[in-house]
mmCIF file of the N, C-alpha and C atoms, coordinates in Angstrom:
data_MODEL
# 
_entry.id   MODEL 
# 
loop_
_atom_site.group_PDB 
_atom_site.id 
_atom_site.type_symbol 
_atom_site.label_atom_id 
_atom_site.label_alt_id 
_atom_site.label_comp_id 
_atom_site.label_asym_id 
_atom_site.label_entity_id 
_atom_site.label_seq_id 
_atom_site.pdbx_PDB_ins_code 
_atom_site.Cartn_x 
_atom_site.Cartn_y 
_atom_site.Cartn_z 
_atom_site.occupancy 
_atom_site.B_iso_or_equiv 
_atom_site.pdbx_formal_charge 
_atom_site.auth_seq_id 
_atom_site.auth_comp_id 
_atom_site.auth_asym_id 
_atom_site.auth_atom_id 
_atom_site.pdbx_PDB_model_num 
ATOM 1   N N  . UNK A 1 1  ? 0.836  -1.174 0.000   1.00 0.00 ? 1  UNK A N  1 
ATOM 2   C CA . UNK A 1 1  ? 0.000  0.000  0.000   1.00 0.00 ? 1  UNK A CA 1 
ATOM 3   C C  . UNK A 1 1  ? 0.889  1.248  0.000   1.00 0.00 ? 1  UNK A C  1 
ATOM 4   N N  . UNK A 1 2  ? 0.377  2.248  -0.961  1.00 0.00 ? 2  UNK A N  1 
ATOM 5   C CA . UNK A 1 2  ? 1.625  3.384  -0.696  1.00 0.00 ? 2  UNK A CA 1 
ATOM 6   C C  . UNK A 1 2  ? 0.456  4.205  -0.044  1.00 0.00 ? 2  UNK A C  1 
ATOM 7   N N  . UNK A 1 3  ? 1.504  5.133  0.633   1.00 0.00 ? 3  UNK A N  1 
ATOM 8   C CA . UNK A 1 3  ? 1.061  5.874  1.189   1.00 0.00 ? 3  UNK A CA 1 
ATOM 9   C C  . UNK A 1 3  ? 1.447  7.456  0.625   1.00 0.00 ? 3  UNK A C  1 
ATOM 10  N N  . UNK A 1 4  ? 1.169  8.687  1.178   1.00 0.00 ? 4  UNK A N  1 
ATOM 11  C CA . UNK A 1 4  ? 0.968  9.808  0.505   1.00 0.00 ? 4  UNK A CA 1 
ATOM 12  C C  . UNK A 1 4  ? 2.340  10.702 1.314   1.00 0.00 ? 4  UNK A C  1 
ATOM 13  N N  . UNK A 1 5  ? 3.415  9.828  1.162   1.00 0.00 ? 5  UNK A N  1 
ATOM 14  C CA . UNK A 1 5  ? 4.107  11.225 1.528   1.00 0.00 ? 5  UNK A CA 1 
ATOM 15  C C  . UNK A 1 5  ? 5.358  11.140 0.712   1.00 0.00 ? 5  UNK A C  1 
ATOM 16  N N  . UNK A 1 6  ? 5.926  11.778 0.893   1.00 0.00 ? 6  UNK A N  1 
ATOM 17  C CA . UNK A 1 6  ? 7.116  12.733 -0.149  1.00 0.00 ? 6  UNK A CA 1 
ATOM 18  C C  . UNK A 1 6  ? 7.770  12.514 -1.029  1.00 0.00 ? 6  UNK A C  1 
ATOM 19  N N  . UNK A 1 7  ? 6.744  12.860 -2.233  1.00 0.00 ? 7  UNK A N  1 
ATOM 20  C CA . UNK A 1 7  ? 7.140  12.113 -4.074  1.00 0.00 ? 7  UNK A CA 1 
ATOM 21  C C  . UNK A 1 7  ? 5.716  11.293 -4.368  1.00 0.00 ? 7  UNK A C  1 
ATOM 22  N N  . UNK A 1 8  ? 5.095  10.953 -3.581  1.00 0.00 ? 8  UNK A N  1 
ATOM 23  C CA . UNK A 1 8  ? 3.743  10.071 -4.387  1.00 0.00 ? 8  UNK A CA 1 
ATOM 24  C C  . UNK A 1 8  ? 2.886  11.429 -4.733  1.00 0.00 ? 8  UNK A C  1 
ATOM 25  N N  . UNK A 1 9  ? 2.601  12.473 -4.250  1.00 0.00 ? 9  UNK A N  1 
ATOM 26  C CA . UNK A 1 9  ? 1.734  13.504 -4.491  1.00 0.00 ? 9  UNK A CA 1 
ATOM 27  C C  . UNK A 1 9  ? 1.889  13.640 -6.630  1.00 0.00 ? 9  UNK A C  1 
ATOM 28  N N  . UNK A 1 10 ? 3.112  13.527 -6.715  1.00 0.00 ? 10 UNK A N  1 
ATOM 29  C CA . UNK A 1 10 ? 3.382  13.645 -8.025  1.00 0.00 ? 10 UNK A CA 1 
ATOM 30  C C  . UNK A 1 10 ? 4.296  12.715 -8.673  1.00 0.00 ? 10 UNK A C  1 
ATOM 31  N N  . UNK A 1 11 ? 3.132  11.686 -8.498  1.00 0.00 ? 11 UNK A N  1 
ATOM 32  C CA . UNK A 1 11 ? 3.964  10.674 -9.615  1.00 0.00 ? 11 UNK A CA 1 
ATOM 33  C C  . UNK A 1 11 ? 5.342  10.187 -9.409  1.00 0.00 ? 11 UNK A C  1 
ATOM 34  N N  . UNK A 1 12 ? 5.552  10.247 -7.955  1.00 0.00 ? 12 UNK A N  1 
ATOM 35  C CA . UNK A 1 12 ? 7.134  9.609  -7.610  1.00 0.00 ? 12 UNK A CA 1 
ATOM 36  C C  . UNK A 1 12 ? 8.283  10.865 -8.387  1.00 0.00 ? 12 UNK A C  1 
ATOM 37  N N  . UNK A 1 13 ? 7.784  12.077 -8.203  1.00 0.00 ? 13 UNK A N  1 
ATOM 38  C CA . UNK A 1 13 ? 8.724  12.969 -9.342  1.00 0.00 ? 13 UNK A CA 1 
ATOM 39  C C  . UNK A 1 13 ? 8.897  14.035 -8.443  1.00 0.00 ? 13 UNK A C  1 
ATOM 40  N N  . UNK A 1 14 ? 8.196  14.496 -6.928  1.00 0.00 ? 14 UNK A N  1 
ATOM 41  C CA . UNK A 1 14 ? 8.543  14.887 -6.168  1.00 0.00 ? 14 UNK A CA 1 
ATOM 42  C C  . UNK A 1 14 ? 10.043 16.074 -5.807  1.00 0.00 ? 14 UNK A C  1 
ATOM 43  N N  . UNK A 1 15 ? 11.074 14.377 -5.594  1.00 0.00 ? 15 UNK A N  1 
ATOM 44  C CA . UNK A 1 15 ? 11.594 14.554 -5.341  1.00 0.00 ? 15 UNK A CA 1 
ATOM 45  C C  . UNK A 1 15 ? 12.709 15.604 -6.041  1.00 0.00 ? 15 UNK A C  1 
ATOM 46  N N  . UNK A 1 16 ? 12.572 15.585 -7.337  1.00 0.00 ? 16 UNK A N  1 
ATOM 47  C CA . UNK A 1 16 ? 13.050 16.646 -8.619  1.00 0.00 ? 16 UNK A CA 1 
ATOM 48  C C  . UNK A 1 16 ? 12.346 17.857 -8.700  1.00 0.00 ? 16 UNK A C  1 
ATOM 49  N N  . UNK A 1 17 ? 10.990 18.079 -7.855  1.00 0.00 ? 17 UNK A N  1 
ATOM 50  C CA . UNK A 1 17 ? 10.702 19.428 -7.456  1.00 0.00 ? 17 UNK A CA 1 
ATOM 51  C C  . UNK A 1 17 ? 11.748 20.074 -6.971  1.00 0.00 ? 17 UNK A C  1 
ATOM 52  N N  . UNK A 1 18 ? 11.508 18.978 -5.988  1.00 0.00 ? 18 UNK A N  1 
ATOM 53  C CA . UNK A 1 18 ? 12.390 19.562 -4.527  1.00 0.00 ? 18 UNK A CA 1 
ATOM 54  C C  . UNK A 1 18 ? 13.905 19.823 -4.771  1.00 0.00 ? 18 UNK A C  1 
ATOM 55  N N  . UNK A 1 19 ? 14.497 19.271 -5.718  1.00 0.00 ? 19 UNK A N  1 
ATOM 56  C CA . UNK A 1 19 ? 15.884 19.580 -5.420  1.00 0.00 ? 19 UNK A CA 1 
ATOM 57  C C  . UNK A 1 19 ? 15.776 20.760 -7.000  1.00 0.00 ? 19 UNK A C  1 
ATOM 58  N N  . UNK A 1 20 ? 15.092 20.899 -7.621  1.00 0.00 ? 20 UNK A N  1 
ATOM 59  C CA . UNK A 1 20 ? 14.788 22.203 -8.800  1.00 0.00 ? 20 UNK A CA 1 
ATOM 60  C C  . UNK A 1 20 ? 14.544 23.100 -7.759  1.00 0.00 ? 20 UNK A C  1 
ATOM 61  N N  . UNK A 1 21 ? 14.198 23.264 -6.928  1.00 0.00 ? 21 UNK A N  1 
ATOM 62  C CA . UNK A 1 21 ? 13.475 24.287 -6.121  1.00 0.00 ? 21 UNK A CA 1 
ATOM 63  C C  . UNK A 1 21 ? 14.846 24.770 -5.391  1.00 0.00 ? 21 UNK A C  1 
ATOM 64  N N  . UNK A 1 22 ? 15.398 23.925 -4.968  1.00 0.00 ? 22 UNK A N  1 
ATOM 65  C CA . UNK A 1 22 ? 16.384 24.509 -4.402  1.00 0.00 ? 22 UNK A CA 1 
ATOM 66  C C  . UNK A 1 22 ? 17.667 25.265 -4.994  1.00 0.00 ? 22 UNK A C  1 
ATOM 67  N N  . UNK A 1 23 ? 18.079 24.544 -5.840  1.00 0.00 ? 23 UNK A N  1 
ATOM 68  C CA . UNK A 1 23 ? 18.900 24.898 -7.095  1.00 0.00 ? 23 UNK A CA 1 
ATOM 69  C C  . UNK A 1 23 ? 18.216 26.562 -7.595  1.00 0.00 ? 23 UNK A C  1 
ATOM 70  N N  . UNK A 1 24 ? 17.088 26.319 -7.850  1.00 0.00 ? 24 UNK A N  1 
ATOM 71  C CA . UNK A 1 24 ? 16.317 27.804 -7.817  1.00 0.00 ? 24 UNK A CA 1 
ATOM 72  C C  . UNK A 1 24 ? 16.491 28.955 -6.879  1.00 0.00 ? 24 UNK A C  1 
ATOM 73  N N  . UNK A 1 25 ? 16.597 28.459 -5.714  1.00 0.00 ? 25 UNK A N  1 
ATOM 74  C CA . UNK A 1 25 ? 16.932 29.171 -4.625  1.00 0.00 ? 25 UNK A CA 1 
ATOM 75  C C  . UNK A 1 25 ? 18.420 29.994 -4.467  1.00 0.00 ? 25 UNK A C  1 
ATOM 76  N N  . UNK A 1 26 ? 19.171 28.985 -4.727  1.00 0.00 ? 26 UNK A N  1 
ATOM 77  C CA . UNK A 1 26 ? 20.390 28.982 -4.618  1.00 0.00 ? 26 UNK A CA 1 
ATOM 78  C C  . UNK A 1 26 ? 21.235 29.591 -5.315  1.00 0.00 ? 26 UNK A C  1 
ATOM 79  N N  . UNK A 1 27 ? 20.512 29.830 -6.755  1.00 0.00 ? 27 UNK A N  1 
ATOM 80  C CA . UNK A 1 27 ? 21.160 30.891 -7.756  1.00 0.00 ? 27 UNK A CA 1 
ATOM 81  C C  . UNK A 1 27 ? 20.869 31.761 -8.221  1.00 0.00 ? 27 UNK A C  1 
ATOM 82  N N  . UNK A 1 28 ? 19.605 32.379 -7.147  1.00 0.00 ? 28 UNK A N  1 
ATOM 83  C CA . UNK A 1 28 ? 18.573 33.591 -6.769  1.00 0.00 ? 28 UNK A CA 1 
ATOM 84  C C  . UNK A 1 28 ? 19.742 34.610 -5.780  1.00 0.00 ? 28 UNK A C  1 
ATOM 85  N N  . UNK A 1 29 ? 20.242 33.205 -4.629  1.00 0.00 ? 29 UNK A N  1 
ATOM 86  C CA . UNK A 1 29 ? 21.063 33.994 -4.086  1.00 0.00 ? 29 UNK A CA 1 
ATOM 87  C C  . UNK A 1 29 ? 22.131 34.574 -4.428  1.00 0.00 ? 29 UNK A C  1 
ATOM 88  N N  . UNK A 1 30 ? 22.551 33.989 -5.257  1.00 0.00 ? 30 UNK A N  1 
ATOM 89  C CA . UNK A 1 30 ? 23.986 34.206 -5.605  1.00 0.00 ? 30 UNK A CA 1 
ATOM 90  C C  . UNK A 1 30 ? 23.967 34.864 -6.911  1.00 0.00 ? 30 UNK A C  1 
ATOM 91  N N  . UNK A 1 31 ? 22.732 35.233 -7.798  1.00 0.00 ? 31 UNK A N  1 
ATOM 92  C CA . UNK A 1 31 ? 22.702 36.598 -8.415  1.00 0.00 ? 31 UNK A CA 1 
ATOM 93  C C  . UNK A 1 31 ? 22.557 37.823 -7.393  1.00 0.00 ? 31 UNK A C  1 
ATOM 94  N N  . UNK A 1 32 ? 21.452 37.767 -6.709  1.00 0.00 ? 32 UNK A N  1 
ATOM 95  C CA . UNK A 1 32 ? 21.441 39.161 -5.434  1.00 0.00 ? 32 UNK A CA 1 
ATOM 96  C C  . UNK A 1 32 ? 22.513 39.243 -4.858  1.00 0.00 ? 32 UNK A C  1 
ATOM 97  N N  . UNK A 1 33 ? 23.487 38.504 -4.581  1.00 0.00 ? 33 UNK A N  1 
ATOM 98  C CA . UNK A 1 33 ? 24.948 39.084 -4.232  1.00 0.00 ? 33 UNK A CA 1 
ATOM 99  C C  . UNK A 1 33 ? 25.501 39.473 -5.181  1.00 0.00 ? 33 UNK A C  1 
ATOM 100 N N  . UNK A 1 34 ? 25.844 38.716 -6.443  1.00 0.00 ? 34 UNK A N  1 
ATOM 101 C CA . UNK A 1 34 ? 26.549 39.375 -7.703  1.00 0.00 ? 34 UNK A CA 1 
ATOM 102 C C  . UNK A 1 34 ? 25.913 40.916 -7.623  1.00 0.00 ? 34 UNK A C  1 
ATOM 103 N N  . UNK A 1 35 ? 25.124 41.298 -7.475  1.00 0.00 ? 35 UNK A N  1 
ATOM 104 C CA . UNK A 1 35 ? 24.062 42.346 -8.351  1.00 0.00 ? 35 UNK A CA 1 
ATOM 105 C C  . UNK A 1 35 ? 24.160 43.437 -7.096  1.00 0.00 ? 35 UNK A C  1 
ATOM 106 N N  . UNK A 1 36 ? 24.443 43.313 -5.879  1.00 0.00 ? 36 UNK A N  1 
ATOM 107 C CA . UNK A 1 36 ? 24.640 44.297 -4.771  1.00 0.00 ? 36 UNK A CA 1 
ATOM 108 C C  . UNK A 1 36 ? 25.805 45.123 -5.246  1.00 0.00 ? 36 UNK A C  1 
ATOM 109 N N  . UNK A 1 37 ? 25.878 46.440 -4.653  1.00 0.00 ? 37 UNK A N  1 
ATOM 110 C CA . UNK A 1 37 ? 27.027 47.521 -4.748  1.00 0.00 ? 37 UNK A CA 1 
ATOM 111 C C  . UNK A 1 37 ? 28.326 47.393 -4.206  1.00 0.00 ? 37 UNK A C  1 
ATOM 112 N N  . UNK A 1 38 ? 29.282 47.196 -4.701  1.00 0.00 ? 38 UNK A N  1 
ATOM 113 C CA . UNK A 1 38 ? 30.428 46.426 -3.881  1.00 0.00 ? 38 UNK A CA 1 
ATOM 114 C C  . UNK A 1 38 ? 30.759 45.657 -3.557  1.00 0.00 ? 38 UNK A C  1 
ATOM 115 N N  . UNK A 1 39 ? 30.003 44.947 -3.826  1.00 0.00 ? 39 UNK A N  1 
ATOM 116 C CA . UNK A 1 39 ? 30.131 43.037 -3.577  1.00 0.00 ? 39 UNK A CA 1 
ATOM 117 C C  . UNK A 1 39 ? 30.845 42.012 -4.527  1.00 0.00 ? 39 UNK A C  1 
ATOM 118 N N  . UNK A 1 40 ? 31.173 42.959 -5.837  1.00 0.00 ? 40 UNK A N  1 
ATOM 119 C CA . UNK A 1 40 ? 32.042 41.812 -6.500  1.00 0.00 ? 40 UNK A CA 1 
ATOM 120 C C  . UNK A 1 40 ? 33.234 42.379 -7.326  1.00 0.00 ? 40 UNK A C  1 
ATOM 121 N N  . UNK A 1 41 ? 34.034 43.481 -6.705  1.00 0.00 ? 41 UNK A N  1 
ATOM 122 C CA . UNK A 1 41 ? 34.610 44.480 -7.204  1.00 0.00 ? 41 UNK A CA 1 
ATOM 123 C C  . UNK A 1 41 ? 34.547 45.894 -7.891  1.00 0.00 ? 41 UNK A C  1 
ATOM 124 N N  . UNK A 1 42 ? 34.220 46.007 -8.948  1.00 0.00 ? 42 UNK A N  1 
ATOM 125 C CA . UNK A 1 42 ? 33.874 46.827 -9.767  1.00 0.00 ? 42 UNK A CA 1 
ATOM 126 C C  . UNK A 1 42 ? 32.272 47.210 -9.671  1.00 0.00 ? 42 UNK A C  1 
ATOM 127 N N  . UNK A 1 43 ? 32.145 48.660 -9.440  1.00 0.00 ? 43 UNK A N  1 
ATOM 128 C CA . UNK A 1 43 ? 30.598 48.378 -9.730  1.00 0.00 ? 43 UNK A CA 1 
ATOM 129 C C  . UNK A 1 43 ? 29.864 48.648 -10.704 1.00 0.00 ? 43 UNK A C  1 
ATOM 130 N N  . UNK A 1 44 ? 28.757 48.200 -10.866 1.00 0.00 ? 44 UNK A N  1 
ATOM 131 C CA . UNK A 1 44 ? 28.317 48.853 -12.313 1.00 0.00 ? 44 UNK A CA 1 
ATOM 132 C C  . UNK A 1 44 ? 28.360 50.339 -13.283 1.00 0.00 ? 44 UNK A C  1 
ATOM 133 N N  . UNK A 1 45 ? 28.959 51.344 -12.491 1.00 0.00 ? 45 UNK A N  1 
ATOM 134 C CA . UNK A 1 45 ? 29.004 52.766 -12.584 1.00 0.00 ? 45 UNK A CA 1 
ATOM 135 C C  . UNK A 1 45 ? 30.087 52.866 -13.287 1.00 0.00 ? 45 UNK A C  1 
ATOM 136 N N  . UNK A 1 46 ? 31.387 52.231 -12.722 1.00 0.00 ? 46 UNK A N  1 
ATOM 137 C CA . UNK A 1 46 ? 32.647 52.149 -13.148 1.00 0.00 ? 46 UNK A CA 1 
ATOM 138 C C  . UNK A 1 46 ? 33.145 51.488 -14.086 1.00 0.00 ? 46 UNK A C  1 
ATOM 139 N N  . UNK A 1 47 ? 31.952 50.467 -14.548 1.00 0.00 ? 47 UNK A N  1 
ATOM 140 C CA . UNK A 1 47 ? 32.138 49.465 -15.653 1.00 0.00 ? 47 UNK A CA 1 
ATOM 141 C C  . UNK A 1 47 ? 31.829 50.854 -16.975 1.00 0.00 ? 47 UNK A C  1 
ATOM 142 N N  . UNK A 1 48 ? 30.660 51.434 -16.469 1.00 0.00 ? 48 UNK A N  1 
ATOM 143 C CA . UNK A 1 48 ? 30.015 52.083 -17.245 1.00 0.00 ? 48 UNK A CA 1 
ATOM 144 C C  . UNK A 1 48 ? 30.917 53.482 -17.899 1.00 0.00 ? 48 UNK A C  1 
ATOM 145 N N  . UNK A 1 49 ? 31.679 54.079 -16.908 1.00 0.00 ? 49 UNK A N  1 
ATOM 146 C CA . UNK A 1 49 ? 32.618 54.746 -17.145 1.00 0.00 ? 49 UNK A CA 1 
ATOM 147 C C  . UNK A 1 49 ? 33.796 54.452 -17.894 1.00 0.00 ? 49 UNK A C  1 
ATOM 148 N N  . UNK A 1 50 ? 34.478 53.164 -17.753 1.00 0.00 ? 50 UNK A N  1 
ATOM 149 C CA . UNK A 1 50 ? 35.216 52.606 -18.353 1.00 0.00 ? 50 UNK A CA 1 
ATOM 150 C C  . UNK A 1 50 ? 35.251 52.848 -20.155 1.00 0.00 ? 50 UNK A C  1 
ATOM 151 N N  . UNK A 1 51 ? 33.631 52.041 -20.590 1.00 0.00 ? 51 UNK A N  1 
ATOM 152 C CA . UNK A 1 51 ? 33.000 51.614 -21.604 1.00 0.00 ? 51 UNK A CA 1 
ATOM 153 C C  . UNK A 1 51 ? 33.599 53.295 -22.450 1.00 0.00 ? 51 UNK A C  1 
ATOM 154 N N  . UNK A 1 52 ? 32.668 54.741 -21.656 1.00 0.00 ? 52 UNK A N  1 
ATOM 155 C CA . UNK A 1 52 ? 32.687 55.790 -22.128 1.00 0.00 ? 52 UNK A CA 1 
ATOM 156 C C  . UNK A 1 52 ? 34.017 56.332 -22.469 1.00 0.00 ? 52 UNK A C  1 
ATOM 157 N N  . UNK A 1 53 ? 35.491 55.612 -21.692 1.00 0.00 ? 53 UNK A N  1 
ATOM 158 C CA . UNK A 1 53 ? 36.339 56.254 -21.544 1.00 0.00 ? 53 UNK A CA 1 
ATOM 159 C C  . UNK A 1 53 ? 36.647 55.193 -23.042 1.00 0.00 ? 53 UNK A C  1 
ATOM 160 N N  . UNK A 1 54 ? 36.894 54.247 -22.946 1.00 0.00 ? 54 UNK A N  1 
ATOM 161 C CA . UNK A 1 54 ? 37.231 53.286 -24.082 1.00 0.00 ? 54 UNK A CA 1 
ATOM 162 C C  . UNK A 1 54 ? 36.805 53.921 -25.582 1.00 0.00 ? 54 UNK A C  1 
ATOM 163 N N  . UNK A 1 55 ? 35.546 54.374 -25.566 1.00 0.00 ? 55 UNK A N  1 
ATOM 164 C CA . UNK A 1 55 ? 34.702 54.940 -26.462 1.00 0.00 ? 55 UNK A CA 1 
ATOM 165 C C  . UNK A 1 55 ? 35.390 56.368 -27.466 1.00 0.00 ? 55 UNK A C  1 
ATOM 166 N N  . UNK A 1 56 ? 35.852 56.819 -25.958 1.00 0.00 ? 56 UNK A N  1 
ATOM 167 C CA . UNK A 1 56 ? 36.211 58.255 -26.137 1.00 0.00 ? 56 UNK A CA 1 
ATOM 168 C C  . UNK A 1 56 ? 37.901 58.461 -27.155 1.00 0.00 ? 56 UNK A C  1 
ATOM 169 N N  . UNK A 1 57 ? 38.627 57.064 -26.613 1.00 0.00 ? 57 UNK A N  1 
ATOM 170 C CA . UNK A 1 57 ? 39.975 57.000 -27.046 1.00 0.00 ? 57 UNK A CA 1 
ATOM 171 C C  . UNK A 1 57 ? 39.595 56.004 -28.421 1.00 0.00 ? 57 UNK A C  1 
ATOM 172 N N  . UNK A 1 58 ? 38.782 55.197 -28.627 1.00 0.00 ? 58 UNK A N  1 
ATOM 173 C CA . UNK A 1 58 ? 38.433 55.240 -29.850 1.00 0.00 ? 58 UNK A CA 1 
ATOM 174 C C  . UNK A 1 58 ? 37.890 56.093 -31.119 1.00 0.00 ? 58 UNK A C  1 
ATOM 175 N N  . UNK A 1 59 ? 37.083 57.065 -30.445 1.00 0.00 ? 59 UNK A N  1 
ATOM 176 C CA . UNK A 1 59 ? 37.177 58.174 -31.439 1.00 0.00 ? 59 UNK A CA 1 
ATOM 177 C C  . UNK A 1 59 ? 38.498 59.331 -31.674 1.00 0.00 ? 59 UNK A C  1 
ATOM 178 N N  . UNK A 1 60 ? 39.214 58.913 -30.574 1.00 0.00 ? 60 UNK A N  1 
ATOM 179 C CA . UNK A 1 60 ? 40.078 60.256 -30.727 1.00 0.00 ? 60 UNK A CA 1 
ATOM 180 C C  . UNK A 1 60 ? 40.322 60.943 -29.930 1.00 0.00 ? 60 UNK A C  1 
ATOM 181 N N  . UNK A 1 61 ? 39.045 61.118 -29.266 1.00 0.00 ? 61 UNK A N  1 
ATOM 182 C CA . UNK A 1 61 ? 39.110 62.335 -28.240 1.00 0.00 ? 61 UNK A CA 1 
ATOM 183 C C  . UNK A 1 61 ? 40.124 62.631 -26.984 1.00 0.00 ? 61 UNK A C  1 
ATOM 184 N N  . UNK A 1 62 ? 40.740 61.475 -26.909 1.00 0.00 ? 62 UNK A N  1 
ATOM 185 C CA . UNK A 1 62 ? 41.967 61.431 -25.703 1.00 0.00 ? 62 UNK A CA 1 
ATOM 186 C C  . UNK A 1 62 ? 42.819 60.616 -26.453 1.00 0.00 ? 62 UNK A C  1 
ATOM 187 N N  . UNK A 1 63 ? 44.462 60.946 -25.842 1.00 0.00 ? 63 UNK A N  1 
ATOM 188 C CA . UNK A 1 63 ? 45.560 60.474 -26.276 1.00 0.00 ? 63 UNK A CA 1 
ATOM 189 C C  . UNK A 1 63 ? 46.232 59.067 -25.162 1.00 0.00 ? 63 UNK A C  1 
ATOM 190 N N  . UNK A 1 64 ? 46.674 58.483 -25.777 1.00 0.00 ? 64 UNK A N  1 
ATOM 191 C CA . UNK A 1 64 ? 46.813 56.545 -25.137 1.00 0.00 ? 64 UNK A CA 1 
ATOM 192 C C  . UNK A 1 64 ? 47.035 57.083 -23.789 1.00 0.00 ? 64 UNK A C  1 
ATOM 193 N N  . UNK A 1 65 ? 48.009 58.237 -23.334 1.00 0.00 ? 65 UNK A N  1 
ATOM 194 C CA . UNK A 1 65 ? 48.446 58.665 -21.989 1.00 0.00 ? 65 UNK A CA 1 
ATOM 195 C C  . UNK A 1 65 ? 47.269 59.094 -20.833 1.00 0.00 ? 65 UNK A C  1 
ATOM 196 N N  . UNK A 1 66 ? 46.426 59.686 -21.692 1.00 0.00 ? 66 UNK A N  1 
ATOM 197 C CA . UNK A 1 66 ? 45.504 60.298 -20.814 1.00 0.00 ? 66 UNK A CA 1 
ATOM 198 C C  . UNK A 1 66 ? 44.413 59.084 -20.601 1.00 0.00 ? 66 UNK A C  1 
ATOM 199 N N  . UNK A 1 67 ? 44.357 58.551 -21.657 1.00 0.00 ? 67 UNK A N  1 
ATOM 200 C CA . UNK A 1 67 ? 43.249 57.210 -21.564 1.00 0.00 ? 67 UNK A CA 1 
ATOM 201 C C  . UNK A 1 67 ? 43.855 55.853 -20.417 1.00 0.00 ? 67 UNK A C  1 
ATOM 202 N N  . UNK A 1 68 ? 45.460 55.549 -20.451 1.00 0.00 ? 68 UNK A N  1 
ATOM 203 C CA . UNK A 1 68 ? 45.882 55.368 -19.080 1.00 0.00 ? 68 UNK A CA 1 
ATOM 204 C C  . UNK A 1 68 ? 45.787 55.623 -18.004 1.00 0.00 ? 68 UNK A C  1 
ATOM 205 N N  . UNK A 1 69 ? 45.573 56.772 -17.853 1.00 0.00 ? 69 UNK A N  1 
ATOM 206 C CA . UNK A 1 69 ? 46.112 58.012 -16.373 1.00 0.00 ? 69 UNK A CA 1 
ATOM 207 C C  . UNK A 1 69 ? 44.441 57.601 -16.025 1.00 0.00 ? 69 UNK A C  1 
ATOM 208 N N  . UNK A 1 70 ? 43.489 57.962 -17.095 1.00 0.00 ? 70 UNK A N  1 
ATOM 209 C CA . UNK A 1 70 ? 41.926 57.890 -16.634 1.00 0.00 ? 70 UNK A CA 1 
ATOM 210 C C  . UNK A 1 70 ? 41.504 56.174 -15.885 1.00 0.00 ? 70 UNK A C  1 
ATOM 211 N N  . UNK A 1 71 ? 42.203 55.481 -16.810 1.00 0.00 ? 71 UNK A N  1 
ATOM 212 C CA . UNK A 1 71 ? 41.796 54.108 -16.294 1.00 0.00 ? 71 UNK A CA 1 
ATOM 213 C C  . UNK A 1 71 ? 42.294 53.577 -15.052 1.00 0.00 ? 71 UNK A C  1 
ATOM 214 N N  . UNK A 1 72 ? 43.339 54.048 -15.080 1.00 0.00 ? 72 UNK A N  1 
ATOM 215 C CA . UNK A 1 72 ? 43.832 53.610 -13.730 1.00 0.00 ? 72 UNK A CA 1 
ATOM 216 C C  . UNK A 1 72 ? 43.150 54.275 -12.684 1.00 0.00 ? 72 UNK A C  1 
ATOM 217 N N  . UNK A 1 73 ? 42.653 55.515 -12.777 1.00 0.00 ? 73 UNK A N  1 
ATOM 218 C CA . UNK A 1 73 ? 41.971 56.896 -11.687 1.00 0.00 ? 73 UNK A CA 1 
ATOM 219 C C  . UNK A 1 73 ? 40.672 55.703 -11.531 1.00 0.00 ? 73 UNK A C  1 
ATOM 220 N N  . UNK A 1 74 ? 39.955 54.838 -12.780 1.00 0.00 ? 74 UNK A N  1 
ATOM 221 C CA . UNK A 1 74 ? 38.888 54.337 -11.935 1.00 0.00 ? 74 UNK A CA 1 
ATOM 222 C C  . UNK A 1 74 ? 38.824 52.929 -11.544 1.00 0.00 ? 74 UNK A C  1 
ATOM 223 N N  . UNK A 1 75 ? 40.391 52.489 -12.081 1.00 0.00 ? 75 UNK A N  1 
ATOM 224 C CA . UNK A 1 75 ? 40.476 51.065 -11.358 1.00 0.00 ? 75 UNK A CA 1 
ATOM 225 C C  . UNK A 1 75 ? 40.674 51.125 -9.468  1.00 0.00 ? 75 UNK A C  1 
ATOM 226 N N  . UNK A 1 76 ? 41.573 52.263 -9.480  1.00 0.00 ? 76 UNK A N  1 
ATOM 227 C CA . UNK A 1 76 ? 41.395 52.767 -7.930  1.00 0.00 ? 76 UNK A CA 1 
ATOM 228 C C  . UNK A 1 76 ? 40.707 52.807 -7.107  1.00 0.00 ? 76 UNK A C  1 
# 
């Protein structure tokens, strides 16, 4: 006789809820840490600055020295 507990509710498949669910959990957390301010080096502001500064010495607008001097000011 089976009885009704943990995995018969669904077809003996239960148990692959349960460990999807957690796995779910688990890399919920560990985006909300990636994704906090300071929590994984660089923050998104500085990435963003970077991009503009990269941008800027690709058009021209700054010389290799100054595009150094800047990158390093926001690897700091």
């Amino acid at each position: 006789m089976m009885g009704y507990g943990f995995g018969y509710g669904m077809g003996g498949f239960g148990w692959l809820f349960m460990i999807l669910f957690w796995v779910l959990v688990i890399v919920g957390i560990v985006a909300l840490v990636k994704w906090l301010p300071g929590a994984g080096g660089s923050t998104p502001s500085s990435n963003r600055a970077l991009k503009i500064l990269k941008e800027r010495y690709a058009r021209g607008e700054i010389d290799e020295e100054e595009f150094r001097k800047r990158a390093q000011d926001l690897k700091d």
